[in-house]
Steps between C-alpha positions, in 0.01 A plus 500: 500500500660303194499830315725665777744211462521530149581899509740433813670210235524696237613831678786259640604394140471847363741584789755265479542583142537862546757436808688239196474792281623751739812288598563446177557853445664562805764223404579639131577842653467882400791497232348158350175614445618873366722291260236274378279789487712688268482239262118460470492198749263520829478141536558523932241796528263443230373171722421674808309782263292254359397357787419807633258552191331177588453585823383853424288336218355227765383797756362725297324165359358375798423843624285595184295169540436524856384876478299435184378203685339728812407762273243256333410322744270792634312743285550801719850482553458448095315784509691704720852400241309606207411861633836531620674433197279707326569786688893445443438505156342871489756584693715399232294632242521814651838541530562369188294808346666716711841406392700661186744276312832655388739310256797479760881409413640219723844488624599209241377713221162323465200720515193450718183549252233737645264251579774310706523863646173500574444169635811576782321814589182295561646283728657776723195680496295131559750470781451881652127502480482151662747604804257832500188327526647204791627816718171667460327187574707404843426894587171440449488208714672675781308784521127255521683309729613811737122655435317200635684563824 
């Protein structure tokens, strides 16, 4: 129970200083801020980002240790991570051998090398073969479920 009071305390103080942030803003107005701006200065914003950052920073903290924590706790969910992940990464490793890189101009003039190229064209293909192989799977599933009745 002590641990709940300590996340309810410090989700309180993490609140009121946003909502002093956020005033804060709101007070110095549009045309202040686009002033200040203009000259380099984001003094009235820059708070409220940063303690976004923490906060993002905190979560993704807390959330790593706590999964890590279950994972390890219990060989066959280990187990079960560890053949998971390895079948993400031939997925990768296929599309990344069945991508081409091309050296691409950018719109600011930069160019994108060809194994940038390639590397983007992994990850949509990473990202197609996954969505293929989660609708085949929940067909799949449908289809055993309606045969069993």
């Amino acid at each position: 129970m002590k641990t709940q009071n300590i996340i309810k305390s410090i989700s309180a103080v993490i609140g009121l200083l946003a909502a002093l942030f956020l005033i804060r803003i709101i007070l110095a107005g549009d045309e202040d801020i686009k002033m200040a701006a203009s000259m380099g200065e984001y003094g009235k914003v820059s708070a409220l980002v940063e303690l976004a950052r923490i906060v993002l920073l905190i979560s993704v903290a807390i959330t790593l240790i706590f999964s890590l924590r279950g994972l390890f706790s219990d060989i066959k969910k280990l187990k079960k991570a560890g053949i998971s992940l390895g079948f993400f990464l031939i997925i990768i490793m296929i599309s990344f051998f069945l991508s081409e890189g091309v050296e691409t101009p950018m719109k600011d003039g930069e160019f994108l090398s060809a194994t940038g190229s390639k590397w983007v064209e992994t990850g949509i293909r990473t990202f197609y073969l996954l969505t293929t192989i989660a609708l085949g799977l929940m067909i799949y599933s449908g289809l055993i479920k309606i045969l069993k009745k």
